[in-house]
C-alpha positions as CSV (number, residue, x, y, z in Angstrom):
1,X,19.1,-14.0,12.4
2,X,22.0,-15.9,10.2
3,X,22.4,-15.9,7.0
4,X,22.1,-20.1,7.2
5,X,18.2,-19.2,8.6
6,X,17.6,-16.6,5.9
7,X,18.8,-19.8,3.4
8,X,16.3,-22.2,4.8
9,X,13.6,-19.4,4.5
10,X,14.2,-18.7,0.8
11,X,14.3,-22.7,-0.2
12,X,10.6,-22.8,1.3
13,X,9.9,-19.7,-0.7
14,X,7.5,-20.8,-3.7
15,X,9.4,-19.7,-7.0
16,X,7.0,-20.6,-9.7
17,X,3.6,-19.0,-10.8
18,X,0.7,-20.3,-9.2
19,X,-1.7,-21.2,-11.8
20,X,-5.0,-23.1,-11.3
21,X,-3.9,-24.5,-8.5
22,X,-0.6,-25.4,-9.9
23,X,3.1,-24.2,-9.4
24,X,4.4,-24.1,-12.9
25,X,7.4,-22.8,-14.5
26,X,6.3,-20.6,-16.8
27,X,7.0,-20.0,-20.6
28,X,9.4,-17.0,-20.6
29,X,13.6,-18.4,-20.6
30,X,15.0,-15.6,-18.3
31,X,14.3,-15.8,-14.9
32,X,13.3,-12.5,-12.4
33,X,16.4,-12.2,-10.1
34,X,15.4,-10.9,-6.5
35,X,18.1,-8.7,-4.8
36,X,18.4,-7.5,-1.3
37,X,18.5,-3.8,-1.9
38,X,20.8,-3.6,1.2
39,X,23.6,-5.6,-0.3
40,X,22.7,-5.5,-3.9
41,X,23.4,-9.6,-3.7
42,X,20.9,-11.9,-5.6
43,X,18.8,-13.6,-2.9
44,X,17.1,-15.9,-5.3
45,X,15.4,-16.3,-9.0
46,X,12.2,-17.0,-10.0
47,X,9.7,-17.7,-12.6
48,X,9.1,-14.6,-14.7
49,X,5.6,-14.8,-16.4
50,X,4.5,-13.8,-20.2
51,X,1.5,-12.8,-21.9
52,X,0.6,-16.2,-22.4
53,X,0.7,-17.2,-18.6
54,X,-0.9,-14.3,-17.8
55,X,-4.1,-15.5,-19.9
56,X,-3.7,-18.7,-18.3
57,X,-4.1,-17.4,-15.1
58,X,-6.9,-15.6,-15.6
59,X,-8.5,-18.6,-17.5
60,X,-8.1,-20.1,-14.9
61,X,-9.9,-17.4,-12.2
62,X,-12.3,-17.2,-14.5
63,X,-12.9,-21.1,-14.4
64,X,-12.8,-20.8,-10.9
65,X,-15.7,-17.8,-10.3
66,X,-18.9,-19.5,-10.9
67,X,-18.4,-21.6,-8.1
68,X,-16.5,-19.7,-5.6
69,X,-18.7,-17.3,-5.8
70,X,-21.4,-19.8,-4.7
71,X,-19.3,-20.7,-2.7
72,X,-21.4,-20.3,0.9
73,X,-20.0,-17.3,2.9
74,X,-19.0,-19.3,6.3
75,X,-16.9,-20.9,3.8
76,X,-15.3,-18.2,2.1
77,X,-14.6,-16.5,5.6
78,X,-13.2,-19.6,7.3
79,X,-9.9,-19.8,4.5
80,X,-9.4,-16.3,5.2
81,X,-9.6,-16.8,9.2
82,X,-7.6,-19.9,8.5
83,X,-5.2,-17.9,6.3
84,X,-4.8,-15.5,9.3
85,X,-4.0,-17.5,11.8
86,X,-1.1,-19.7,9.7
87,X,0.3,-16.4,8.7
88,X,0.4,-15.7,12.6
89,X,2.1,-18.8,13.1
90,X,4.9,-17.5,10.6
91,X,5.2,-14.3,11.7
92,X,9.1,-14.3,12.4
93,X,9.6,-15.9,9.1
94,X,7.3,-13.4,7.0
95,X,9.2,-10.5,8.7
96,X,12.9,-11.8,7.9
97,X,11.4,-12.2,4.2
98,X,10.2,-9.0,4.2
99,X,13.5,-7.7,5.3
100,X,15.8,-9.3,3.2
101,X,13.4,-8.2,-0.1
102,X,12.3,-4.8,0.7
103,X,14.8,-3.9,3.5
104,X,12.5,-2.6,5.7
105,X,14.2,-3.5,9.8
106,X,13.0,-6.4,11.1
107,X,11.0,-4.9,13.9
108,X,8.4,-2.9,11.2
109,X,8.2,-6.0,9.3
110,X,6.9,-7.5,12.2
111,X,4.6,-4.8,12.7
112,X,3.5,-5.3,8.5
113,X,2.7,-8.9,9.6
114,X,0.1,-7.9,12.1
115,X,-1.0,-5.2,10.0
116,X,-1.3,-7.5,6.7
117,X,-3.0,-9.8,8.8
118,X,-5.9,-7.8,10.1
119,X,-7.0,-7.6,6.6
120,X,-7.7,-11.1,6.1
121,X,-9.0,-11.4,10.0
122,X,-11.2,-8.3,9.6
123,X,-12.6,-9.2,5.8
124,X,-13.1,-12.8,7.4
125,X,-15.6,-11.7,9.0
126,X,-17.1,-9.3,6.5
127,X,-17.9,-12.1,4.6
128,X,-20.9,-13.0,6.4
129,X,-22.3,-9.4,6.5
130,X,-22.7,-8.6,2.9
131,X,-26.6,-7.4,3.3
132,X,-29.1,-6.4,0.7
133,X,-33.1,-5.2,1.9
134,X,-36.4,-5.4,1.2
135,X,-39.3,-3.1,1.4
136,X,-42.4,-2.1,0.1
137,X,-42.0,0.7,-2.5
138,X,-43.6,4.3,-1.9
139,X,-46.5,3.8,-4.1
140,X,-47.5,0.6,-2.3
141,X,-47.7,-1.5,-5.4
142,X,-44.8,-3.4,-5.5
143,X,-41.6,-5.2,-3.4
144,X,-38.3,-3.4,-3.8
145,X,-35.9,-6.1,-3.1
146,X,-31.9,-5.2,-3.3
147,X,-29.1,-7.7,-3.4
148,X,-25.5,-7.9,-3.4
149,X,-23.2,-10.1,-6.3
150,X,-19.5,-10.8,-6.4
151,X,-18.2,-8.3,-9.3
152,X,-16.5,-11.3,-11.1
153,X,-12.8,-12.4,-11.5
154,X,-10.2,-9.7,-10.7
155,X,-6.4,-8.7,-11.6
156,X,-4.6,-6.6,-9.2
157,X,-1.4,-5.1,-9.2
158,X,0.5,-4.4,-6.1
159,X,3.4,-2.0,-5.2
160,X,7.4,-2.9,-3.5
161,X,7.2,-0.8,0.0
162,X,4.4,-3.1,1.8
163,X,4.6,-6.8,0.3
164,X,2.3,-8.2,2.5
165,X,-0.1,-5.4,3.6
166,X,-0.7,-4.4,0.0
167,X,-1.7,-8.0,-1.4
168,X,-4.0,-9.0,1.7
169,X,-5.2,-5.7,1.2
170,X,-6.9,-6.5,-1.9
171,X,-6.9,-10.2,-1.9
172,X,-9.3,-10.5,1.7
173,X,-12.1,-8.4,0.7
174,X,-12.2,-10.1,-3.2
175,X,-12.5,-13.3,-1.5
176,X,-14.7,-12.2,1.0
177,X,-16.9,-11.4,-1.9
178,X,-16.8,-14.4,-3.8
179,X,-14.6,-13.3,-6.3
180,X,-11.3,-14.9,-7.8
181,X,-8.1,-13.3,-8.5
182,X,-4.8,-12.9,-10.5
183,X,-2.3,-10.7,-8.6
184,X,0.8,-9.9,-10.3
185,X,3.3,-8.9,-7.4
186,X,6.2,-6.3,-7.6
187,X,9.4,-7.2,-9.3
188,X,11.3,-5.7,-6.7
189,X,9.5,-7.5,-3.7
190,X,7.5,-11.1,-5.1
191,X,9.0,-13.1,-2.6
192,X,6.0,-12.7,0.3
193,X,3.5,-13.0,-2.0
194,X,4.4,-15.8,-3.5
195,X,5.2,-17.3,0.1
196,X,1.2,-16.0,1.1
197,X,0.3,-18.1,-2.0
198,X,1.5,-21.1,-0.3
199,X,-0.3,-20.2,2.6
200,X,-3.8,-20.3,0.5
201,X,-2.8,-23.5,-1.3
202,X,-2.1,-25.2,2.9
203,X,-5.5,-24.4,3.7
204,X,-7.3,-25.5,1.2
205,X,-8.0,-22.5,-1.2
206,X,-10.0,-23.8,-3.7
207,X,-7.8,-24.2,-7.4
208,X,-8.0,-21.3,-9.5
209,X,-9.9,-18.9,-6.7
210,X,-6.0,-17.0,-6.0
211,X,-3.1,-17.0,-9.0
212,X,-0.3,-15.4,-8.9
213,X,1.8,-14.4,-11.8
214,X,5.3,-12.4,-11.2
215,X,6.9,-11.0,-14.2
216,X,9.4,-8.6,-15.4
217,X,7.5,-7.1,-18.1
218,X,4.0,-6.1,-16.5
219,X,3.1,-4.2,-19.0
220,X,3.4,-6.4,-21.4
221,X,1.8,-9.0,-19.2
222,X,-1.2,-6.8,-17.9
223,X,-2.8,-5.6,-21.5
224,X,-4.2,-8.6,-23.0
225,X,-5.4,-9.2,-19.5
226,X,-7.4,-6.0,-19.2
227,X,-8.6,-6.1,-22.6
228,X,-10.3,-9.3,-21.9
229,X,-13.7,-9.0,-21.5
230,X,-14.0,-11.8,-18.8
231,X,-11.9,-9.6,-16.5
232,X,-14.5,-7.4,-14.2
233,X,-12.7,-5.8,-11.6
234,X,-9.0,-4.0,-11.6
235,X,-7.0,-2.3,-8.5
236,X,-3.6,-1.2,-8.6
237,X,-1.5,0.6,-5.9
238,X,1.3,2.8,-7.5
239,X,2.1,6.1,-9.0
240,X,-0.8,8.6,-10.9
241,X,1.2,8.7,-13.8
242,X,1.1,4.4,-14.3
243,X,-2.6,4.8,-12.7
244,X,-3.8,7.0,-15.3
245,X,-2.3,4.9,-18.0
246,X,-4.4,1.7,-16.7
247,X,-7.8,3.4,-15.9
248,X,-7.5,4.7,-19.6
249,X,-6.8,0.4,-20.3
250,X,-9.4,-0.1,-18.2
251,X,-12.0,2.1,-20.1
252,X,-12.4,-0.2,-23.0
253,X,-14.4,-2.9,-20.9
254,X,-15.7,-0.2,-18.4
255,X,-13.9,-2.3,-15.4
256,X,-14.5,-1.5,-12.0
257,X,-11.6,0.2,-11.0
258,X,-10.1,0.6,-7.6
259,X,-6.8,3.1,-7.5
260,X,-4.6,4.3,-4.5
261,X,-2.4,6.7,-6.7
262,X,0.5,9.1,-5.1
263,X,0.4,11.3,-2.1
264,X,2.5,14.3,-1.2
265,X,1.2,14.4,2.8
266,X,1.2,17.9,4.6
267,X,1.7,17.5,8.3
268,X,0.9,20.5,10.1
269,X,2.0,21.5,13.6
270,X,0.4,24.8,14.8
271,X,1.5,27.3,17.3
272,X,-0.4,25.3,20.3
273,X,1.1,22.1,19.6
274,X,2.5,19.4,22.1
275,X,6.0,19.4,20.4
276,X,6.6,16.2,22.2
277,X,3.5,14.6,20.4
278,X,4.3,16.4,17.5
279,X,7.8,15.3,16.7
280,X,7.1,11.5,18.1
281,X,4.0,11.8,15.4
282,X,6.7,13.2,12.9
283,X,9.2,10.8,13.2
284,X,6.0,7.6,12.6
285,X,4.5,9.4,9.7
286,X,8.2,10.4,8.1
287,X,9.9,7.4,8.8
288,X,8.2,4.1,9.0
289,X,9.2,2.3,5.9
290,X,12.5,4.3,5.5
291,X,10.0,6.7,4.0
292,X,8.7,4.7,1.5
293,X,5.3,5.0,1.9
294,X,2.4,6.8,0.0
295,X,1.4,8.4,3.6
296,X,4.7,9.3,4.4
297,X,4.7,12.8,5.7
298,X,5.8,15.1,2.6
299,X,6.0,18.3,3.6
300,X,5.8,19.8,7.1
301,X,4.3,22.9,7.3
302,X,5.2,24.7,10.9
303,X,3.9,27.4,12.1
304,X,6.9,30.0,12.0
305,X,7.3,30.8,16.1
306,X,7.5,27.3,17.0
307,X,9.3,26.2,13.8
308,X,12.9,26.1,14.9
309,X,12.2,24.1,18.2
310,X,10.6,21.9,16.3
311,X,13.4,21.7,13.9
312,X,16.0,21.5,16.9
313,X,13.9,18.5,18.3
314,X,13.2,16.7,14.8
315,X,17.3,17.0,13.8
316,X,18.5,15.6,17.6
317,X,16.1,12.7,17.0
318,X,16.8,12.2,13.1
319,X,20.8,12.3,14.1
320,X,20.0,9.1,16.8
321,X,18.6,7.0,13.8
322,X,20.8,4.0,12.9
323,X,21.0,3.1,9.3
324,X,21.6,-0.5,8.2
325,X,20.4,-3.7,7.4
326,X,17.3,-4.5,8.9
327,X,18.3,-8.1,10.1
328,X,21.0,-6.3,12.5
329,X,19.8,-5.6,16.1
330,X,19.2,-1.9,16.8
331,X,18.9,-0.8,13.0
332,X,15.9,1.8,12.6
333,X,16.6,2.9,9.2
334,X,17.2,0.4,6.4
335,X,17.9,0.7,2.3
336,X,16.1,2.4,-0.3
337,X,14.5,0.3,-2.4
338,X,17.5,0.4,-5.1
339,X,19.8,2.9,-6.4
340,X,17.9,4.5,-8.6
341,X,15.5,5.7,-5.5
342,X,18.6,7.1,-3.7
343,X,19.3,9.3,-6.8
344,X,15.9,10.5,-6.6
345,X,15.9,11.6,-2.8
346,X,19.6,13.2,-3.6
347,X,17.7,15.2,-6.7
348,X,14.9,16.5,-4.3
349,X,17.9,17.7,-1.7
350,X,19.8,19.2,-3.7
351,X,17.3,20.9,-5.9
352,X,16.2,22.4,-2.6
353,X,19.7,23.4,-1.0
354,X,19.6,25.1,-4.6
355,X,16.5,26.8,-4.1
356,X,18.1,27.9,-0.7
357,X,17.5,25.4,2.0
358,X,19.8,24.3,4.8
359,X,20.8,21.1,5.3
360,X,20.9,20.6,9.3
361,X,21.5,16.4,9.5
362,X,22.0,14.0,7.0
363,X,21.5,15.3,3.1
364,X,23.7,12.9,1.2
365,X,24.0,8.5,0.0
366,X,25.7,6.6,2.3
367,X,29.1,5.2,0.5
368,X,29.3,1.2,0.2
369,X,27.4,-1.6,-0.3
370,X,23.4,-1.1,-0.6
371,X,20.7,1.7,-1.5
372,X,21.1,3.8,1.7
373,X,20.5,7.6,2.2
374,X,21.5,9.2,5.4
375,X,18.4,10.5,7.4
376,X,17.7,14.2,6.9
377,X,16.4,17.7,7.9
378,X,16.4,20.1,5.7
379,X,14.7,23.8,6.9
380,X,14.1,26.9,5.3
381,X,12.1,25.2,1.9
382,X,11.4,27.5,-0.9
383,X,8.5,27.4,-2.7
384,X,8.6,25.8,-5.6
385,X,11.0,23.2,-5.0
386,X,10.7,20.4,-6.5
387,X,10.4,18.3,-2.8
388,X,7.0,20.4,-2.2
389,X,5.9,19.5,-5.3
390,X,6.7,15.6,-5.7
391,X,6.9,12.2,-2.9
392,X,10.0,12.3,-1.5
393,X,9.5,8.5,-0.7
394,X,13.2,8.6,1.4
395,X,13.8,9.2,4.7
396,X,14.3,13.4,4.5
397,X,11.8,15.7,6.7
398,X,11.5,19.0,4.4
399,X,10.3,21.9,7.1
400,X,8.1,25.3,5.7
401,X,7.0,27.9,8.1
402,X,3.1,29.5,7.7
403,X,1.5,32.3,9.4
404,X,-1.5,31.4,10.3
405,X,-4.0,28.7,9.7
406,X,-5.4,30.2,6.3
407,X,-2.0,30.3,5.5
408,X,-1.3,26.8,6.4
409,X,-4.3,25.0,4.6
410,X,-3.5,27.0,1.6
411,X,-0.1,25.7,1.2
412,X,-1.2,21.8,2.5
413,X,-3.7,22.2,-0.5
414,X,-1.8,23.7,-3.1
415,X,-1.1,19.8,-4.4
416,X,-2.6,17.8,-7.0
417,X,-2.7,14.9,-4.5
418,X,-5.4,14.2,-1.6
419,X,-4.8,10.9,0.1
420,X,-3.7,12.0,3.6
421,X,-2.5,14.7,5.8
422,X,-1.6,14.9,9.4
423,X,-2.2,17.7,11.8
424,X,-1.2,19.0,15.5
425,X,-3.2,21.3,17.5
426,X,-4.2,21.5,20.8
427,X,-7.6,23.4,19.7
428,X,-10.7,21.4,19.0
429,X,-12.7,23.8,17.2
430,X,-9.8,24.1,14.9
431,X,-9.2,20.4,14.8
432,X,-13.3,19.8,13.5
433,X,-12.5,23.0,10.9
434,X,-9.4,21.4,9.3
435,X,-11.6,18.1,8.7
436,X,-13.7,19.9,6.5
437,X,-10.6,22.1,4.8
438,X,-7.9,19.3,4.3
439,X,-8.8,17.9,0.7
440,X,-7.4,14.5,1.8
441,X,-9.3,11.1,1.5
442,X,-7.8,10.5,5.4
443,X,-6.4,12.7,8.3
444,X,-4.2,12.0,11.2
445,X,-5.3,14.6,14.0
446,X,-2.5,14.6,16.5
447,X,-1.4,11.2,15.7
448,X,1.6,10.0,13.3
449,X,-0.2,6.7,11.7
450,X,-3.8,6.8,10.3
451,X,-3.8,2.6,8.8
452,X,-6.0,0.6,9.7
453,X,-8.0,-2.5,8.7
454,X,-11.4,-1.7,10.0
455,X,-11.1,1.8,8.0
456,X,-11.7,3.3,4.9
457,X,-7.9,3.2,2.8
458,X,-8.2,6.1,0.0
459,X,-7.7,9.6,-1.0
460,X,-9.1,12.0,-3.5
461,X,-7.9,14.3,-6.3
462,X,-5.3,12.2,-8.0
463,X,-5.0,9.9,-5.5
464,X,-6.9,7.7,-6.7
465,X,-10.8,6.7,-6.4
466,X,-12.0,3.9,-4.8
467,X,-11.6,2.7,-0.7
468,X,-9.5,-0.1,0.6
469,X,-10.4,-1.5,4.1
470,X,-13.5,-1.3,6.7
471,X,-17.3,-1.7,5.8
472,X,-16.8,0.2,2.4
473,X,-13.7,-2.2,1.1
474,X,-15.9,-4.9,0.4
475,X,-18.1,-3.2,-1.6
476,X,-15.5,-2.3,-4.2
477,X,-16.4,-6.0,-4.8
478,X,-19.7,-6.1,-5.2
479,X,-22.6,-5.2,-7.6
480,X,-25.9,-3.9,-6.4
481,X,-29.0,-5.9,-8.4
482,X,-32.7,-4.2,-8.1
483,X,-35.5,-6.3,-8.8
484,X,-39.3,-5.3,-8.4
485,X,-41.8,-8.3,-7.8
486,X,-45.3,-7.1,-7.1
487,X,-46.9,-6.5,-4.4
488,X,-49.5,-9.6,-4.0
């Protein structure tokens, strides 16, 4: 890709706030400028939203919910299959956005595209299966009859590492349900939001049903919004400690609340392991997204007599990686999302080397232009170091031996996060038995990658609450109504 097709792609890049149907300006004087985090250049400005447009926008979703949500649901799933297959279309062009924003290569932001995707494909057809019953009640003298409403408008706020994925992610299922939305994107990453916006608006999305508001200021933006009472549903994707802080927001107007919160993954390889599986599974859930994802592997607990071939395997594959930007052909491991993330990772490394780890590839920033950290093994993890304890979100495997399976769950529980952990064993029986001891919302049992539309996205502890994706993401959407009628 050239940078002259990279110029075309950003001049067809909305970069106003969609708004009732409307692309507008905005009020605030200062524009958001959009860098790409592998050269640190500005790729583009755009409209950066206040209070007041915030309360516009959700004026206008709330305008916008009586009759969407009457909206029949053939309808409603049609725009999101018609959203799917236009976004399908663009793949390519979604990708490179992706790319130059986030700086993700260009070969996982293809793979983002058909994984955003499913979400509007798969909710597209939940649409037409939101059920409710009917039934005679145990006493015989009345009808129980159950039946399913759209929660009303909704404001969601979405993280940098997945553009796409994490707005389709919540906007599908809200529409499936007949409800309207405000989504104010990332500051880091707007751009493919903004450019999914225009995708609603060419296919016919009613006015006011999706608005999207970027900003530099979302907290400022995002408190007059959740103390309106009109506002029914909020989900945000980020960190416990900014997750805590809006469920508290939230509590005022008891708001239905849907939060996928930080992870710190174990992924555990026992003594019976394929090592071949187990390091191709290591090097998905470690690093797809340079890292930078909230079920990125954290911590890899190895049982101690295979722990230094599976160190020896994991540092000649980690050393092959190619760092760059993720428009070049043959890159595998892009930027950080800015510099202050590569600090971070550096932090966590060195607090461990500290603590008395080895550093076996990689460990340090990469000098020049960009956010980039070199891949990196480090073995021989201490306990209490602060990279067991916090996400890493960088591309650095941390390696810890156990004894023996007690041993092992012990230490992949001793966390104050739940969302997901990963494990390889041979052994079926003690596959089933770490289902019921992992306290993780999702498991990966001898696979690398556990996403997936057509199921249940959460975690538990403080992780979050709530599910994102399959049967159960719609009903984060919906409201359950009872009503009696008697029997004759």
């Amino acid at each position: 890709m050239s940078a002259a097709d990279e110029k075309v792609l950003l001049e067809r890049v909305p970069d106003r706030l969609l708004i009732g149907g409307e692309w507008v300006v905005g009020s605030a004087e200062r524009p958001i400028e959009v860098r790409d985090p592998a050269t640190g250049d500005v790729l583009c400005t755009i409209a950066n939203a206040t209070p007041d447009d915030g309360m516009r926008a959700l004026d206008a979703a709330v305008a916008a919910a009586d009759a969407w949500a009457a909206t029949p649901p053939r309808t409603r799933s049609n725009y999101l299959r018609a959203a799917f297959d236009l976004l399908q279309e663009r793949r390519e062009e979604f990708a490179l956005l992706m790319t130059m924003e986030m700086g993700k290569p260009y070969s996982e932001a293809l793979g983002e595209v058909t994984y955003g995707g499913e979400f509007l494909r798969w909710f597209s057809e939940e649409a037409v299966r939101i059920t409710g019953r009917y039934n005679v009640n145990p006493e015989g003298t009345g009808r129980t009859i159950v039946t399913q409403h759209p929660v009303g408008p909704c404001y969601f706020i979405t993280p940098w590492n997945f553009p796409l994925a994490m707005a389709t992610r919540k906007i599908a299922p809200a529409l499936a349900a007949g409800c309207t939305v405000v989504i104010k994107p990332p500051e880091l990453t707007p751009l493919t939001t903004l450019f999914l916006g225009a995708i609603f608006e060419e296919v016919g999305l009613p006015a006011g049903v999706l608005n999207i508001v970027t900003t530099s200021s979302s907290r400022d933006l995002t408190a007059p919004i959740l103390a309106d009472p009109r506002l029914r549903k909020l989900s945000f994707t980020g960190s416990t400690e900014v997750g805590r802080v809006l469920m508290k927001q939230a509590a005022d107007n008891v708001l239905r609340t849907s939060m996928e919160l930080g992870g710190n993954a174990p992924f555990l390889v026992f003594e019976d392991a394929d090592l071949d599986k187990a390091v191709d599974g290591a090097m998905l859930a470690k690093f797809r997204n340079i890292g930078q994802a909230c079920t990125a592997a954290n911590r890899f607990l190895v049982h101690e007599s295979v722990a230094d071939e599976f160190a020896a395997r994991m540092t000649e594959r980690v050393t092959a990686l190619r760092v760059g930007r993720g428009t070049e052909e043959g890159i595998t491991i892009g930027p950080l999302i800015n510099d202050k993330a590569v600090d971070k990772t550096d932090e966590l490394v060195r607090d461990a080397v500290e603590r008395g780890a080895t550093v076996v590839a990689g460990g340090k920033r990469v000098e020049g232009p960009g956010s980039f950290y070199e891949p990196t093994v480090v073995t021989g993890v201490a306990a209490g170091s602060d990279i067991l304890r916090e996400e890493i979100f960088g591309p650095v495997v941390s390696i810890v031996t156990f004894t023996d399976e007690a041993d092992a769950v012990a230490k992949a529980n001793d966390t104050q996060y739940g969302l997901v952990s990963y494990a390889f064993t041979q052994d079926l029986a003690r596959g089933l038995r770490l289902i019921d001891s992992l306290e993780t919302g999702m498991m990966g049992l001898n696979v690398g990658v556990v996403s997936n539309a057509a199921a249940p996205f959460g975690g538990v502890k403080q992780s979050g609450v709530g599910r994102e994706g399959g049967s159960e993401g719609i009903h984060e959407y919906l409201e359950t109504k009872y009503v009696l009628a008697p029997a004759t």
